[in-house]
N, C-alpha and C positions, 0 to 999 in steps of 0.2 A: 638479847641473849639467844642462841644459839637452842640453846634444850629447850622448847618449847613445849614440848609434852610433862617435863619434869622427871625423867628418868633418868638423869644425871648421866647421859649417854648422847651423842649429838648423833641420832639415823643420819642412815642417807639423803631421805628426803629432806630432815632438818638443814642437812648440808644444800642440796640442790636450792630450795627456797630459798638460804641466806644467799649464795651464790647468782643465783639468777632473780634477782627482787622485783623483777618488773614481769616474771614467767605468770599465767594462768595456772589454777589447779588443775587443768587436761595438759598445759604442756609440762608442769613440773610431773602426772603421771605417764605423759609418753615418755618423759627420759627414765622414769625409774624401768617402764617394761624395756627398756633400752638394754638395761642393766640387769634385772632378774624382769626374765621373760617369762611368761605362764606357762608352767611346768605340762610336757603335752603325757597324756595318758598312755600307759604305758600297754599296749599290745600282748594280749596274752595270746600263746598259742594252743591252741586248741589241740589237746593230745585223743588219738585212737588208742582203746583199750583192745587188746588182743581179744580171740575168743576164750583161751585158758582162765584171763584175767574177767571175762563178764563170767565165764563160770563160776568163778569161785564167788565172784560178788553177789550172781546170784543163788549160791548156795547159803551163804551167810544171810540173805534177803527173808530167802523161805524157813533159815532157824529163828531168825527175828519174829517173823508175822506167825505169831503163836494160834492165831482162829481160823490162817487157810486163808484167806479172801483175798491175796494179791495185795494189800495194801498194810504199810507197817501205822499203826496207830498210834497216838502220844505215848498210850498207857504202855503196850506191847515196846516202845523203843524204849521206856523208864527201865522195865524190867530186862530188858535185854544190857543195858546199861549200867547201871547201876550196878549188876552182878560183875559191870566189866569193869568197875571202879571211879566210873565218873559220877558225878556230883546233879544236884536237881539242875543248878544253874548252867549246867554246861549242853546238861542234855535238853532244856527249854530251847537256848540258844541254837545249838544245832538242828530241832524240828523245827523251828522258826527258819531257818539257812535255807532246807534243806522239802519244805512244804513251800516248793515254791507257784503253786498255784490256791492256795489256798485252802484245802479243801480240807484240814484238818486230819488229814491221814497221807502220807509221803508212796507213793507208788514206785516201781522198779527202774523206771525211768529218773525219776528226781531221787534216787538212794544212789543211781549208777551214775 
């Protein structure tokens, strides 16, 4: 049989196996990369914000950071949030994105 996984579907590999019966399992995977190649990573370009555009971002930074210290805090992003309509789960996610060193409070640089 052909369907050897049992998916009532015969892949491709299922094909190349029955077709080539004497191939190895490295050569029946060099013909499948043959065929769907490893998809390459897609190049992001990396955008310059204007100055107008870090003002404003950092205007909104300093209404966020409710104690003044330069640094937006989980609690201070909850309530900045949450008034904006987002939800706990969205706003957990996003300090998690967006703390990207760690340190348990998201600075002007990881907010921009």
């Amino acid at each position: 049989a052909l369907d050897r996984d049992g998916s009532k579907r015969i892949g491709f590999d299922e094909y190349l196996k029955a077709y080539y019966k004497f191939a190895s399992p490295a050569e029946i995977k060099e013909l499948m990369l043959w065929v769907y190649p490893p998809k390459e990573e897609e190049v992001v370009e990396q955008r310059k914000l204007s100055d107008a555009q870090k003002a404003e971002i950092k205007s909104i930074f300093v209404l966020y950071d409710a104690n003044n210290n330069g640094l937006l805090e989980k609690k201070e992003l909850f309530e900045a949030l949450t008034a904006s309509g987002y939800d706990d789960e969205e706003i957990e996610e996003m300090f998690e994105e967006y703390d990207q060193d760690g340190s348990h409070a998201i600075d002007f640089d990881e907010f921009c």
